[in-house]
TIGUMAR-617673 format. One record per atom (N, C-alpha, C, CB): residue number from 1; residue in one letter; atom name; x, y, z. Coordinates in steps of 0.2 Angstrom, whole numbers, plus 2048, in hexadecimal, padded with zeros to 3 digits. Atoms other than C-alpha are relative to their C-alpha. Glycine has a CB too. Example, Ala and Ser with C-alpha at 12.3 -4.5 7.8 and 13.67 -1.06 7.14 Angstrom:
# TIGUMAR-617673
SITE  pos  code  site   px   py   pz
SITE    1     A     N  804  7FA  800
SITE    1     A    CA  83E  7EA  827
SITE    1     A     C  804  806  800
SITE    1     A    CB  7FB  800  806
SITE    2     S     N  7FC  7FA  7FF
SITE    2     S    CA  844  7FB  824
SITE    2     S     C  7FC  805  803
SITE    2     S    CB  802  802  7F9
END
This chain:
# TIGUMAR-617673
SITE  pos  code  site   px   py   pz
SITE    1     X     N  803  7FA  7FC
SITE    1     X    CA  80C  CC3  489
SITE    1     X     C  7F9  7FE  803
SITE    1     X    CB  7FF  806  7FB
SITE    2     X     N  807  802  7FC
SITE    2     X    CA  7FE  CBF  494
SITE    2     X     C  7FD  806  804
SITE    2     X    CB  801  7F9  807
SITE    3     X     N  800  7F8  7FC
SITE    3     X    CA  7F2  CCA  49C
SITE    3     X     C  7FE  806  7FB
SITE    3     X    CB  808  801  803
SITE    4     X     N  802  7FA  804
SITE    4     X    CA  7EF  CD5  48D
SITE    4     X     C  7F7  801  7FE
SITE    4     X    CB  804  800  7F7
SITE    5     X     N  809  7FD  801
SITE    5     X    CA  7DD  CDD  486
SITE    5     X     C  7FC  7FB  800
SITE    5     X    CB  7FE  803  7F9
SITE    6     X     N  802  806  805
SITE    6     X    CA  7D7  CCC  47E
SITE    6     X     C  7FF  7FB  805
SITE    6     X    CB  805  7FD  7FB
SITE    7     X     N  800  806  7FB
SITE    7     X    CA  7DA  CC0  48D
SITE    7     X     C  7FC  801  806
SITE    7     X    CB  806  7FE  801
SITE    8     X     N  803  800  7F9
SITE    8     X    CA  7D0  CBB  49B
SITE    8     X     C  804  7FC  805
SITE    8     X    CB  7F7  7FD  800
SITE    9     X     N  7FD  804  7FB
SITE    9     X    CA  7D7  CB6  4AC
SITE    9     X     C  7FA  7FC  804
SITE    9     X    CB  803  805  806
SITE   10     X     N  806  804  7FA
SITE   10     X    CA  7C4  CAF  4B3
SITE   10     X     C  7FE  7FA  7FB
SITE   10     X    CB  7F7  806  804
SITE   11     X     N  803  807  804
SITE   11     X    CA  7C2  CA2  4A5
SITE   11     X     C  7F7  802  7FB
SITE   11     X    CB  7FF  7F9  807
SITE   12     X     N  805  7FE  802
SITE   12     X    CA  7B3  CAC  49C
SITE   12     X     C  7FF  7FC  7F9
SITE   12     X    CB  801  808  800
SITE   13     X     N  801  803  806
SITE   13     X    CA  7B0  C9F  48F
SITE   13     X     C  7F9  7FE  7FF
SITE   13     X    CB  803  7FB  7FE
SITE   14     X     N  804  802  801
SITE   14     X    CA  79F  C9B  487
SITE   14     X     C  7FC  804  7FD
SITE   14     X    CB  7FF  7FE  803
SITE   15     X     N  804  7FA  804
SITE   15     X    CA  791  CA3  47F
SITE   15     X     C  7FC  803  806
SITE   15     X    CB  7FA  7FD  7FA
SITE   16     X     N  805  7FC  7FB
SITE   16     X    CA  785  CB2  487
SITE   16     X     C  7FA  7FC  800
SITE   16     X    CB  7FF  808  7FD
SITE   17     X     N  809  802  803
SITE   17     X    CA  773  CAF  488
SITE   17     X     C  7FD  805  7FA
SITE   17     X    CB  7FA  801  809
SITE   18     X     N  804  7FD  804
SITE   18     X    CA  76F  CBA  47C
SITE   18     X     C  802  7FC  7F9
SITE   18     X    CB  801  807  800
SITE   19     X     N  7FE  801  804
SITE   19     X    CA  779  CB2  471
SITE   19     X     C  7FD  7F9  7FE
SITE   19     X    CB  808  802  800
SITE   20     X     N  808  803  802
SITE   20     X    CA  76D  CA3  474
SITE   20     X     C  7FB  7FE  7FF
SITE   20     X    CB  7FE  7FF  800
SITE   21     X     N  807  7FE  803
SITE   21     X    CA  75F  CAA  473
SITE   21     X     C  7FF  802  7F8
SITE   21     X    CB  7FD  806  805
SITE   22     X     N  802  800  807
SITE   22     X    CA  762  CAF  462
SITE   22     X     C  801  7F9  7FB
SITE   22     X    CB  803  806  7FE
SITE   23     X     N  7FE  807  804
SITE   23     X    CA  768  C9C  45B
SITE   23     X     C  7F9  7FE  803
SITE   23     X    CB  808  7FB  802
SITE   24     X     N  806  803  7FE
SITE   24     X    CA  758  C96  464
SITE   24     X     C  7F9  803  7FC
SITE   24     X    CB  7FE  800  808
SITE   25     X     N  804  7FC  805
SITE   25     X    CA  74F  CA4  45C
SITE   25     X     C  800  7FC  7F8
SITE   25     X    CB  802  808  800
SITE   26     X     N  7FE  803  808
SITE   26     X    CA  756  C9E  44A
SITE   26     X     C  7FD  7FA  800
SITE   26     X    CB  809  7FE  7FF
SITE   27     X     N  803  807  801
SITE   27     X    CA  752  C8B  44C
SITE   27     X     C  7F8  801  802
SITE   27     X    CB  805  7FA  806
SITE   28     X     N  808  802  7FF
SITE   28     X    CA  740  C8F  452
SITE   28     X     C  7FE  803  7F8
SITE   28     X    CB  7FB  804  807
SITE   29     X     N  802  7FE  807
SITE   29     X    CA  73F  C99  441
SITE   29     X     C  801  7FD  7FC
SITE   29     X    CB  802  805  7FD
SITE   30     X     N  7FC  806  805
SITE   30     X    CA  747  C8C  437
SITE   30     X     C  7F9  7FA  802
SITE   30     X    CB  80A  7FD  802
SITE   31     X     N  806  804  7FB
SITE   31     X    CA  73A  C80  442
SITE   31     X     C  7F9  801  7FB
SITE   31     X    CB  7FE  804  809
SITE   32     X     N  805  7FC  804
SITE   32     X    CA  72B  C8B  43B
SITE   32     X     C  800  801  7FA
SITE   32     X    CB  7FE  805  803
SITE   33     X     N  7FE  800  804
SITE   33     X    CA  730  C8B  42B
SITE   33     X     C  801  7F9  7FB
SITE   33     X    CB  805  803  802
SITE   34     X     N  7FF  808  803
SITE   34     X    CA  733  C79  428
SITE   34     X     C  7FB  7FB  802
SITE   34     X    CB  809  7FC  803
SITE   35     X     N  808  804  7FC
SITE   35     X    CA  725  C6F  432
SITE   35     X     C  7FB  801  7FC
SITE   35     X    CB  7FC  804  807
SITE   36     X     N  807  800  804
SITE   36     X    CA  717  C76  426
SITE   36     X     C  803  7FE  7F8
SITE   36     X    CB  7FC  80A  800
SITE   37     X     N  7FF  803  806
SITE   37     X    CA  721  C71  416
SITE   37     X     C  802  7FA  801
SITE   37     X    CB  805  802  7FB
SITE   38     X     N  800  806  7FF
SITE   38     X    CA  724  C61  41D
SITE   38     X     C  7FB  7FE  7FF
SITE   38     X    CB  802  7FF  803
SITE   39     X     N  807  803  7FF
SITE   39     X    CA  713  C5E  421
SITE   39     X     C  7FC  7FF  7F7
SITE   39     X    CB  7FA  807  806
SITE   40     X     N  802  7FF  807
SITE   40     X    CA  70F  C65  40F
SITE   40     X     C  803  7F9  7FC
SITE   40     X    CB  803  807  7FC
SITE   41     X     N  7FF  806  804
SITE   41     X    CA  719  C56  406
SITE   41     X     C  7FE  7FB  803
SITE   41     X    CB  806  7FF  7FE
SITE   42     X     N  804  807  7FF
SITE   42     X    CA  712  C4A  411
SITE   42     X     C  7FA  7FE  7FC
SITE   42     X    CB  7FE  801  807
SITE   43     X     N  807  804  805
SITE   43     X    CA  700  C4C  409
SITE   43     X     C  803  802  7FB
SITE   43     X    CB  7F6  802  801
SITE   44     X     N  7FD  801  807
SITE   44     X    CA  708  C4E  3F9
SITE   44     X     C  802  7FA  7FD
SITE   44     X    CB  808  804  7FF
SITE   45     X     N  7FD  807  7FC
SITE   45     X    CA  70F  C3D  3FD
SITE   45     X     C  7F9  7FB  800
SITE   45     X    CB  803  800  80A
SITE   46     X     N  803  805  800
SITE   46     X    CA  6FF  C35  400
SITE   46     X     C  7FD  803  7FB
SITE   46     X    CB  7FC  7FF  805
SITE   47     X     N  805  801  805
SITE   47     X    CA  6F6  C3C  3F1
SITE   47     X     C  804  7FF  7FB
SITE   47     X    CB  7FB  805  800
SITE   48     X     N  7FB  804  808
SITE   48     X    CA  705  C36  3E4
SITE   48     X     C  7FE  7FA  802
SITE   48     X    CB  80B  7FF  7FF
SITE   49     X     N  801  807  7FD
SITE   49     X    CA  700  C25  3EE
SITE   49     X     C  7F8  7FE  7FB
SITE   49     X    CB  7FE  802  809
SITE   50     X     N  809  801  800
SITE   50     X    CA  6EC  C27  3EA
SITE   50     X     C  801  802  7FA
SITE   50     X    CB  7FA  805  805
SITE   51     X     N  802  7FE  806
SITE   51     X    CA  6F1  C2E  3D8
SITE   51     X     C  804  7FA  7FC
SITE   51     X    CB  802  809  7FE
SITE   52     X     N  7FD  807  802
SITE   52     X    CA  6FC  C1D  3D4
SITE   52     X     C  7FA  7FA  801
SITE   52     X    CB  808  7FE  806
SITE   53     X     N  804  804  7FE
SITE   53     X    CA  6EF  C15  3DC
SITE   53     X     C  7F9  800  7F9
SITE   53     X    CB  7FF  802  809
SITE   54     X     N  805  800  803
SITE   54     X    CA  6E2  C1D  3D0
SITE   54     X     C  803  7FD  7F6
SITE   54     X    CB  7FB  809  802
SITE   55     X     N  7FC  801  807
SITE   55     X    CA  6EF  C1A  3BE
SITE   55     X     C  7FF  7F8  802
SITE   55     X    CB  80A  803  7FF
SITE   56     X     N  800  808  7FF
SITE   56     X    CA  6F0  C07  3C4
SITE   56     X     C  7F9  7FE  800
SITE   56     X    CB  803  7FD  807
SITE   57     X     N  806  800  803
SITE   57     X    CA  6DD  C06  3C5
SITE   57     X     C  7FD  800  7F8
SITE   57     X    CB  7FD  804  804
SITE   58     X     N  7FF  7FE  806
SITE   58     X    CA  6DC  C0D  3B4
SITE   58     X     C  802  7FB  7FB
SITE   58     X    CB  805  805  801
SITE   59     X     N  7FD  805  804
SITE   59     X    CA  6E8  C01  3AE
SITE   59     X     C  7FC  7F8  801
SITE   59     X    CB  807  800  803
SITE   60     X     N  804  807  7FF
SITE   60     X    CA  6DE  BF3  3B5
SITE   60     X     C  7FB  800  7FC
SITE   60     X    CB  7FD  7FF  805
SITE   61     X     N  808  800  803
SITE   61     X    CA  6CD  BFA  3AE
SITE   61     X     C  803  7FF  7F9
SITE   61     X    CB  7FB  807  800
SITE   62     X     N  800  7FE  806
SITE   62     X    CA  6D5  BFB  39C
SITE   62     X     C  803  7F7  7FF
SITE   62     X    CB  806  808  7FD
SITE   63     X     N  7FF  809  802
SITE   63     X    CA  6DC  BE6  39E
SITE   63     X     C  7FA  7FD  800
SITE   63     X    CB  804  7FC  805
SITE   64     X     N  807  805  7FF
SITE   64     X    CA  6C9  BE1  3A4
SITE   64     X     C  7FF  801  7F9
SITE   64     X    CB  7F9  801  806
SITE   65     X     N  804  7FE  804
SITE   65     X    CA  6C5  BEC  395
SITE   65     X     C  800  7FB  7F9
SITE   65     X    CB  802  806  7FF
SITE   66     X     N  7FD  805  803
SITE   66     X    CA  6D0  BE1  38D
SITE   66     X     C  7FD  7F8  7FD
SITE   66     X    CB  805  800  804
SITE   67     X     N  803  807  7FE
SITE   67     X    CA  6CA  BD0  391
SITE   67     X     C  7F9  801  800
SITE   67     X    CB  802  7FC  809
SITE   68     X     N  808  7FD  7FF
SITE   68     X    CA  6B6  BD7  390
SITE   68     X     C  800  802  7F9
SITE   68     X    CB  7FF  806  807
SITE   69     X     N  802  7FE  805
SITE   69     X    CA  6B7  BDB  37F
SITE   69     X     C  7FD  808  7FF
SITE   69     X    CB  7FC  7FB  7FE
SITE   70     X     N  7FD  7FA  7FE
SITE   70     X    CA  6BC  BED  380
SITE   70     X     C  7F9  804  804
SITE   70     X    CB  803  805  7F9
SITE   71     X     N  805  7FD  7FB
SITE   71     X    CA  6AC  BF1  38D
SITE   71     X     C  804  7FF  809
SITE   71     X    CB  7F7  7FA  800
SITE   72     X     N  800  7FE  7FA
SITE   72     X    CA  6AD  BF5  39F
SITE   72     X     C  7FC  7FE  803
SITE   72     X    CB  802  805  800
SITE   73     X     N  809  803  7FD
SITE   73     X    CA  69A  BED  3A3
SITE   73     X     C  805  7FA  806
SITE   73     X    CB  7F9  7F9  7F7
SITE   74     X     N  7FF  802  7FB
SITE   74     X    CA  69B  BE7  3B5
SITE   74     X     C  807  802  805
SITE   74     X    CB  7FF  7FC  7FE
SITE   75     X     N  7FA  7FC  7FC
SITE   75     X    CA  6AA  BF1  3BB
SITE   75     X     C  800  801  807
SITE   75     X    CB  801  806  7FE
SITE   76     X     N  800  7FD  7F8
SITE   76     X    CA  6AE  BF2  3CE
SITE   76     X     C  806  801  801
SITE   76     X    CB  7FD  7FB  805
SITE   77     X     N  7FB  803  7FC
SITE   77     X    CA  6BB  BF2  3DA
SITE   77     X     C  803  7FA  802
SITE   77     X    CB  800  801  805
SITE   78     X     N  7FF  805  7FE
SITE   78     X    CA  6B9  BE1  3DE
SITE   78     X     C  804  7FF  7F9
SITE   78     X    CB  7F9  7FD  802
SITE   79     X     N  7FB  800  805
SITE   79     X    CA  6BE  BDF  3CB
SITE   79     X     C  806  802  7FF
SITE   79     X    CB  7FE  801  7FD
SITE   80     X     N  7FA  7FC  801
SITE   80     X    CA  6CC  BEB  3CB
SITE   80     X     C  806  7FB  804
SITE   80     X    CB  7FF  809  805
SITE   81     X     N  7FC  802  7FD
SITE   81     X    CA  6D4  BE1  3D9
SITE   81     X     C  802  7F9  7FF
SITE   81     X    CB  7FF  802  806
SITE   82     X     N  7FE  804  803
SITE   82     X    CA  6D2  BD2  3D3
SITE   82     X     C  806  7FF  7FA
SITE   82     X    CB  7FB  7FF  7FE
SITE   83     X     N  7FC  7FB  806
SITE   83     X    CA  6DC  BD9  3C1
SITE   83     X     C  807  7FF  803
SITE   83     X    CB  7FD  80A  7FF
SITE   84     X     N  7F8  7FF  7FC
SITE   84     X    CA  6E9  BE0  3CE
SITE   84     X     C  7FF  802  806
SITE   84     X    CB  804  806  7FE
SITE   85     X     N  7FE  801  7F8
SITE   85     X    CA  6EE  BDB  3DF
SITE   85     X     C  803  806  804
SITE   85     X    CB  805  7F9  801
SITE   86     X     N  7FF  7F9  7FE
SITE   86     X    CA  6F6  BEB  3E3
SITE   86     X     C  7FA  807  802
SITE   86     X    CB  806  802  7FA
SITE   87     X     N  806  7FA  800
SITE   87     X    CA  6E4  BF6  3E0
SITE   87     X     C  7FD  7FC  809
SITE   87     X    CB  7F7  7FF  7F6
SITE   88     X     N  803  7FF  7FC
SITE   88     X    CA  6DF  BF8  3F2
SITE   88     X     C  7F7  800  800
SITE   88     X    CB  803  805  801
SITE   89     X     N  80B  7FF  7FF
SITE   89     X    CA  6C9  BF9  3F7
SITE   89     X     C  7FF  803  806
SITE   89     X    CB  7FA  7F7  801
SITE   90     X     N  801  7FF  7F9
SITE   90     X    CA  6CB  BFE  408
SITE   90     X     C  808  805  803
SITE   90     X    CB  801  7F7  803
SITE   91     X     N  7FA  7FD  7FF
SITE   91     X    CA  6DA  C0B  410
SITE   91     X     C  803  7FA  807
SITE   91     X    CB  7FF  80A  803
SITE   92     X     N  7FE  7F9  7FD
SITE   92     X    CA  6E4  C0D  41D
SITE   92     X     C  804  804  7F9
SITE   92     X    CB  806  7FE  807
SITE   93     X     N  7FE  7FB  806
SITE   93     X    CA  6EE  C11  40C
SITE   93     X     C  7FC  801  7FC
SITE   93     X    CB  805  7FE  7FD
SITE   94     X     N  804  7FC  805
SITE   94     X    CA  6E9  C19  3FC
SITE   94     X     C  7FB  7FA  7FD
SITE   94     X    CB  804  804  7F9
SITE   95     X     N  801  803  803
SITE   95     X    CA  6DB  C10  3F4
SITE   95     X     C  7FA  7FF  7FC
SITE   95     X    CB  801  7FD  804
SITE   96     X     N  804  7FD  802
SITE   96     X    CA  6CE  C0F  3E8
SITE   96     X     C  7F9  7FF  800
SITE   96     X    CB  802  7FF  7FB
SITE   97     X     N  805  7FE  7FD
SITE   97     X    CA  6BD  C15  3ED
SITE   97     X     C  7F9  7FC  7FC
SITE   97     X    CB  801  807  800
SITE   98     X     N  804  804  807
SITE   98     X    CA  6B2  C0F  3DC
SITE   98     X     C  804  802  7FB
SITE   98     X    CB  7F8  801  7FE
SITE   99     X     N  7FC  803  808
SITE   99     X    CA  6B5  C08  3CB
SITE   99     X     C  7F9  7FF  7FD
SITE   99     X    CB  807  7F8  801
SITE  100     X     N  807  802  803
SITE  100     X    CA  6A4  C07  3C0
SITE  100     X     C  801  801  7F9
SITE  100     X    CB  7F9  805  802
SITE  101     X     N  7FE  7FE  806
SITE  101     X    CA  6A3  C09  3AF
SITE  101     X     C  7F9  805  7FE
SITE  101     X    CB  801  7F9  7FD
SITE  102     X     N  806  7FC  802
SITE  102     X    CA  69A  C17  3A5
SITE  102     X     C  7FE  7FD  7F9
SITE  102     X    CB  802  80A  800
SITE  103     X     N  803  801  807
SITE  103     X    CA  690  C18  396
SITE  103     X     C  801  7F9  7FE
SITE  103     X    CB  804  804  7FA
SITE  104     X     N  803  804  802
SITE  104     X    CA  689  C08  395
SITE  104     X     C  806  7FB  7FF
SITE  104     X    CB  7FC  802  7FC
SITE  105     X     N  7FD  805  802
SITE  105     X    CA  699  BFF  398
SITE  105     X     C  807  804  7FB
SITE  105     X    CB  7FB  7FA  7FD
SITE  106     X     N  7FD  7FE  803
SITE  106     X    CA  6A3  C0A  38C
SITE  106     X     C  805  803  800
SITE  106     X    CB  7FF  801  7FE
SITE  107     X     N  7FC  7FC  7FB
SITE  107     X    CA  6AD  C14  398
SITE  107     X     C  800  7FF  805
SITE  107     X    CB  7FF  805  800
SITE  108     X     N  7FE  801  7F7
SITE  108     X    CA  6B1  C14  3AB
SITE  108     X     C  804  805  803
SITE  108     X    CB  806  7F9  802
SITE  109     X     N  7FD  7FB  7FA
SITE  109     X    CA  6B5  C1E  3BA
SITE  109     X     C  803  7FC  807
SITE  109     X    CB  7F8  805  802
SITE  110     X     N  7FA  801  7FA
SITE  110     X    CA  6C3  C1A  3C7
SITE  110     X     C  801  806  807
SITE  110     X    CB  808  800  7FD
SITE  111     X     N  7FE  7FB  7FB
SITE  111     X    CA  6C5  C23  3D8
SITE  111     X     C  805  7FD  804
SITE  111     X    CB  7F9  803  804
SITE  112     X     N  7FB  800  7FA
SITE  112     X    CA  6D2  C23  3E5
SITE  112     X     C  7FD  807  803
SITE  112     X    CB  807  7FF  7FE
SITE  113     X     N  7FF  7FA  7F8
SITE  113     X    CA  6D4  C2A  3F6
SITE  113     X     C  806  800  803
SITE  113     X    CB  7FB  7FF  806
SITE  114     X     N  7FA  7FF  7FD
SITE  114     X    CA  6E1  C31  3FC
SITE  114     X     C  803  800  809
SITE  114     X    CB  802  805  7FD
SITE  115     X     N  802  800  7FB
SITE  115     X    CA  6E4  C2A  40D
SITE  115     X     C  803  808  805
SITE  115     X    CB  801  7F9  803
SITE  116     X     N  7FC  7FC  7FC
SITE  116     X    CA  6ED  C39  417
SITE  116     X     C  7FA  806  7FF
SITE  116     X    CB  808  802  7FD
SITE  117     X     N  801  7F8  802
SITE  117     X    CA  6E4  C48  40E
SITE  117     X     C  7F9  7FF  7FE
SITE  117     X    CB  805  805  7FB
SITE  118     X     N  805  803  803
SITE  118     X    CA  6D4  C3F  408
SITE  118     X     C  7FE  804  7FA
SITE  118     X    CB  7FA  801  805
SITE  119     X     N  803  7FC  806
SITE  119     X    CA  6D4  C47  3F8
SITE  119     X     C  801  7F7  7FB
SITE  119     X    CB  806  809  7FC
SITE  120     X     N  801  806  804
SITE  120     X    CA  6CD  C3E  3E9
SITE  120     X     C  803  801  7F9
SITE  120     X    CB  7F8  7FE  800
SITE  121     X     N  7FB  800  806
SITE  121     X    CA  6D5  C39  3DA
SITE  121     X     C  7FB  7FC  7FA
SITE  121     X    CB  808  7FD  802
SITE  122     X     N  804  805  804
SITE  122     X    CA  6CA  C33  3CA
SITE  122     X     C  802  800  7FA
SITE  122     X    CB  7F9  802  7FF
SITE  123     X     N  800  802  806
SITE  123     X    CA  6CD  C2C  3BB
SITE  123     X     C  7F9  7FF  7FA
SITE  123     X    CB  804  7FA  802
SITE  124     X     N  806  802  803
SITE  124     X    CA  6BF  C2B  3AD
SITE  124     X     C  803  7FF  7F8
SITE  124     X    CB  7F9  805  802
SITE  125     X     N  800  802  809
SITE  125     X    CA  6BE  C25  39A
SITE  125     X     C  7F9  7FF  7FE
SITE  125     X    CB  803  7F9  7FE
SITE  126     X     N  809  800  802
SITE  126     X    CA  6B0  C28  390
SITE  126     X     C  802  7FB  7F8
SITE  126     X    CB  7FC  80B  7FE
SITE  127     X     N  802  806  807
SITE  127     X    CA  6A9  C1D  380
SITE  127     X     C  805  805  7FB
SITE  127     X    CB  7F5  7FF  7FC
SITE  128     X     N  7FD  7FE  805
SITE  128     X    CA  6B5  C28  376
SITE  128     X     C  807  800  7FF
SITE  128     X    CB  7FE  806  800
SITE  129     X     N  7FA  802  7FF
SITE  129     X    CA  6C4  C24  37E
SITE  129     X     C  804  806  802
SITE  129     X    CB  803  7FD  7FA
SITE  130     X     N  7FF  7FC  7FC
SITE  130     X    CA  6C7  C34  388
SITE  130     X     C  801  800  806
SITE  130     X    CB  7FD  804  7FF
SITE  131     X     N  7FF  800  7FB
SITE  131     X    CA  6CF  C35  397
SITE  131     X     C  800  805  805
SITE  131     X    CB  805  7FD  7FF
SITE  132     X     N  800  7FB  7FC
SITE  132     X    CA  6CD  C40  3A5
SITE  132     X     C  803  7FD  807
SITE  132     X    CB  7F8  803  800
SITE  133     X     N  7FD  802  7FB
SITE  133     X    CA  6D6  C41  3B5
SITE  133     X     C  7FC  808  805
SITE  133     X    CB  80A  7FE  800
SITE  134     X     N  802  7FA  7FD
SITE  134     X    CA  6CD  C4C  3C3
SITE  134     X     C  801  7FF  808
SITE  134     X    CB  7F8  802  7FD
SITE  135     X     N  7FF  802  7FA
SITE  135     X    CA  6CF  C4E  3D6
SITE  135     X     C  7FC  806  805
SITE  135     X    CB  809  800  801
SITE  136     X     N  802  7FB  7F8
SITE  136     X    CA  6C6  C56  3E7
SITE  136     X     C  805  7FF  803
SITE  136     X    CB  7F8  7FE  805
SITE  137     X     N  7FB  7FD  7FA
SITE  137     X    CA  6D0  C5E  3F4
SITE  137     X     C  7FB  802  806
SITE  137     X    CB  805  809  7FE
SITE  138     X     N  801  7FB  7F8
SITE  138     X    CA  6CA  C63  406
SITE  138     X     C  803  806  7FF
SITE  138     X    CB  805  7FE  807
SITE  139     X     N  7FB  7FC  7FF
SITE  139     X    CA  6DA  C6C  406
SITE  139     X     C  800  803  7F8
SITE  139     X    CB  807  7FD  804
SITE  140     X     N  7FF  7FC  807
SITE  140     X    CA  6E2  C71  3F6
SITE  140     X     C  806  7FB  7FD
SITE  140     X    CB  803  809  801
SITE  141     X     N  7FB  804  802
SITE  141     X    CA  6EB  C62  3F0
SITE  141     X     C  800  7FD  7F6
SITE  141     X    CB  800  7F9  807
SITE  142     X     N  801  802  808
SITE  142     X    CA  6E4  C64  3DE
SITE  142     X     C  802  806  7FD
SITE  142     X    CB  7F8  7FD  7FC
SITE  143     X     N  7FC  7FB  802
SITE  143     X    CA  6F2  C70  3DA
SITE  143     X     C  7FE  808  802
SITE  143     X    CB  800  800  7F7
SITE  144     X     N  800  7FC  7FD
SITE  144     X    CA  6EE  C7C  3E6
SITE  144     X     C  7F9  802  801
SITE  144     X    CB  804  804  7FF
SITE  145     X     N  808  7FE  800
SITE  145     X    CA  6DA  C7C  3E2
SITE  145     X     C  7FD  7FB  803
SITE  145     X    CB  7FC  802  7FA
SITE  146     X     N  806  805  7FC
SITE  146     X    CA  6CA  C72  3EB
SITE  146     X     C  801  7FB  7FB
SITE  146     X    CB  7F7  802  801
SITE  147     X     N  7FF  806  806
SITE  147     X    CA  6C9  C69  3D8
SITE  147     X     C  803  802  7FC
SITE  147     X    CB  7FA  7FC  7FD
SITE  148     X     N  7FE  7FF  803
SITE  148     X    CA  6D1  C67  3CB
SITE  148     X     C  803  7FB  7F9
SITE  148     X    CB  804  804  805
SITE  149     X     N  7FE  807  801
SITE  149     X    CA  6DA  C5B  3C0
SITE  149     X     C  807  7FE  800
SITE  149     X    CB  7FF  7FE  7FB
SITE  150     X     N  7F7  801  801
SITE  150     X    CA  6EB  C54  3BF
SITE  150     X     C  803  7FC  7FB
SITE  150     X    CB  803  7FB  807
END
């Protein structure tokens, strides 16, 4: 049967324009939607970078501590990287900013920076063997506040 309700004789196949303008509409919302969480795990990304970067510092300071007869007197970067070839001094990647030692050698403070989002990431230990991890934000990359710790 040809020719009934359903069938076209002029070849009317394809989509309307409305039909898309609303799939273009869809994909720009899906667009807008996904671009700003992307961007978000990007610096998420660099500051797991700068917070490995400040655990490995850490780990260094506690080997010189080692070899130094459990002091930290004379603590740098320079030292850190000596320790471990992987601790950065300088970016373009994460890297750590200073390394000193407090309380007269008994403790030490580690910073990183995170290169993407420039937040900072510190490590410290005091003469009592308390560890503190603490961070500045620009933005809000220390669990949604300016500082915080992690």
């Amino acid at each position: 049967m040809t020719g009934g309700a359903f069938s076209s004789k002029r070849g009317d196949e394809g989509f309307t324009l409305i039909e898309l303008l609303v799939v273009i509409m869809i994909i720009g919302i899906l667009a807008a939607i996904a671009i700003p969480a992307f961007l978000n795990q990007k610096g998420k990304a660099y500051d797991a970078s700068a917070k490995e970067m400040a655990r490995t510092a850490s780990q260094a300071a506690e080997t010189y501590s080692t070899d130094h007869g459990g002091e930290y007197k004379s603590l740098s970067t320079t030292v850190l990287h000596e320790y471990e070839v992987a601790i950065q001094t300088k970016g373009p990647n994460a890297y750590i900013s200073a390394a000193e030692e407090q309380e007269s050698g008994k403790g030490y403070l580690v910073t990183a920076i995170s290169p993407g989002t420039k937040d900072t990431f510190t490590i410290s230990r005091n003469a009592a063997g308390e560890v503190t991890r603490t961070c500045k934000s620009e933005k809000t990359g220390c669990s949604g506040a300016s500082s915080g710790s992690w």
